[in-house]
C-alpha positions, 0 to 999 in steps of 0.5 A: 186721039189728039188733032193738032189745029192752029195753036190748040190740040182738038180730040177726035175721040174720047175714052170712056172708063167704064168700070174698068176700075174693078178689073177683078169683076170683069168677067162677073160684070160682063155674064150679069149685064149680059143676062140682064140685057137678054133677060130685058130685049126677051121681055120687052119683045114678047110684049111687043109681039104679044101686043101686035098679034093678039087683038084683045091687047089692042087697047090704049093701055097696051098700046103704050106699053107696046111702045114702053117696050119698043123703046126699052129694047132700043135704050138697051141695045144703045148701052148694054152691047158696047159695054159687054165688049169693054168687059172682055177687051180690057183697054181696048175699045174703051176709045169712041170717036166725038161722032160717034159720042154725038150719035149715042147720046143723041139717041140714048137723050131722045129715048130718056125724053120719050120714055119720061112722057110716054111713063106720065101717059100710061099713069094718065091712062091708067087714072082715067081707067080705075078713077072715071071707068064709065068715062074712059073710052070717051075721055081716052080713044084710039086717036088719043092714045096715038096722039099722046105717044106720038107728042111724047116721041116726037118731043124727045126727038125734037129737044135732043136734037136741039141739044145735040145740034149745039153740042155739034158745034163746039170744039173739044180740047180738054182731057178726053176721059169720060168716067162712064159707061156711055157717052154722057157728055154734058155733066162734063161739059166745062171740063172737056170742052174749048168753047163756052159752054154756059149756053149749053149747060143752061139748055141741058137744065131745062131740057132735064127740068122739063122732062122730069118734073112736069111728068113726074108731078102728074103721074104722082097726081095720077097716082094719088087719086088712084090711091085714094079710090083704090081705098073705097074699095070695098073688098080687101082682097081688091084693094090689097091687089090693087095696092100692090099693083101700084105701089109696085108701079109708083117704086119704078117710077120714082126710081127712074125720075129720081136718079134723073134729078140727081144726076142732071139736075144737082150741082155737079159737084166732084161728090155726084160725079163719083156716083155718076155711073152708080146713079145711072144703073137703074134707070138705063139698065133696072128699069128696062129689064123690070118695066115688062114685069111691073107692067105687063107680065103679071096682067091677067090679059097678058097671061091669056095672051101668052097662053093663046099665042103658045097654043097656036104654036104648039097646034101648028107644031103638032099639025106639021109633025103629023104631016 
């Protein structure tokens, strides 16, 4: 929709394409993504719970992947919801108003900013617990725990705001397509926009630089130095597990920084456009859903958690059917 003002036409609302390009996998797209999406609020919510009930879990480890999960959920449900309704609507639907845009990739870029820091906090945790163990609840306590996820919240919030504050005042009159599944508005900025927008390109760039390469860079640190003390380990198995659990862990990782770079940080050349969306599947569908396996789901602790919270069900489960 189009609003004329003064001598210029200004949109009111844009229409996302989506994947609407493969009309013929609509019904297929939409049970996988709804599977997916099940599969990860489920994951990500037995975590959360498993992490505020069971006492043994309250660690700074688990702690921040109470918090990893919290925002997984919420960074799911600001996506996937909306993309299931264009799967079975066809044209309908595909249109978002430039408010409601605004709001989505507000809060989709604050939840990115978070999830960024908050990744390179649990690499940080983990170092000091495989590489300085006698030191780790001196060097990381609960006040420090809470201090690093609340500076990783809170800087997400604060530099998407920012952004999004400047975005709020420009103006909008050129096509209003977006070749995308949600709101991403800034690689397109110069295409779709009336207003100069050099200020707001050069602050997307560093907003994207400053989230993705100091993180990334420590967690690679982390990583490194926990490679290196896992190679002292004496036992084969030990080390072999130890192995897994981090390589399995540094994949993830690099999967989620990685199509990041590409997609905010390379020159948005007509190429990296075309790939856009293909790029932004895994770290806003993938890593969501693989984030409670790689990291929590597979612990030992959290198996015994699981165990213990479904024994508690069952014993009052079999205690009301005696009733």
């Amino acid at each position: 929709m189009k609003m004329e003002v003064g001598n210029g036409t200004m949109i009111t609302e844009f229409i996302l394409l989506g994947f609407g390009d493969l009309k013929e996998f609509q019904i297929l797209l939409f049970v996988l993504f709804l599977t997916i999406y099940i599969m990860t609020v489920a994951g990500n919510l037995l975590i959360v719970v498993l992490v505020m009930t069971d006492h043994h879990l309250h660690t700074p480890m688990y702690f921040f992947l109470g918090n990893l999960s919290s925002l997984e959920i919420c960074y799911s449900s600001t996506i996937v919801p909306r993309m299931l309704v264009r799967f079975v609507t066809h044209n309908q639907q595909r249109s978002i108003s430039v408010k409601a845009c605004f709001v989505q990739f507000h809060i989709i870029s604050c939840l990115v900013g978070t999830e960024c820091y908050l990744l390179a906090m649990m690499s940080y945790d983990r170092y000091l617990a495989i590489c300085k163990p006698l030191h780790y609840w001196t060097l990381m306590n609960a006040r420090l725990s809470f201090q690093l996820a609340a500076l990783s919240w809170i800087s997400g919030i604060l530099f998407s705001t920012s952004l999004i504050v400047k975005l709020s005042q420009m103006s909008f009159c050129g096509p209003n397509k977006i070749d995308h599944f949600f709101c991403d508005i800034v690689p397109d900025i110069s295409d779709i926009s009336c207003s100069d927008t050099h200020f707001v390109e050069l602050q997307s760039f560093i907003y994207a630089s400053v989230f993705t390469f100091p993180p990334f860079a420590l967690t690679l640190s982390s990583y490194v130095f926990i490679i290196v003390t896992i190679i002292r380990i004496p036992s084969t198995s030990g080390r072999q597990k130890a192995f897994s659990t981090c390589s399995s862990h540094l994949i993830v990782v690099a999967l989620y920084y990685g199509t990041l770079m590409v997609i905010y940080l390379l020159p948005h050349s007509r190429y990296w456009r075309h790939l856009r969306k293909e790029f932004s599947l895994p770290h806003t569908v993938l890593t969501p859903l693989l984030n409670p396996l790689i990291y929590s789901l597979r612990n030992k602790e959290v198996k015994e958690a699981m165990n213990r919270i479904f024994g508690k069900l069952s014993y009052f489960r079999k205690s009301a059917f005696k009733r």
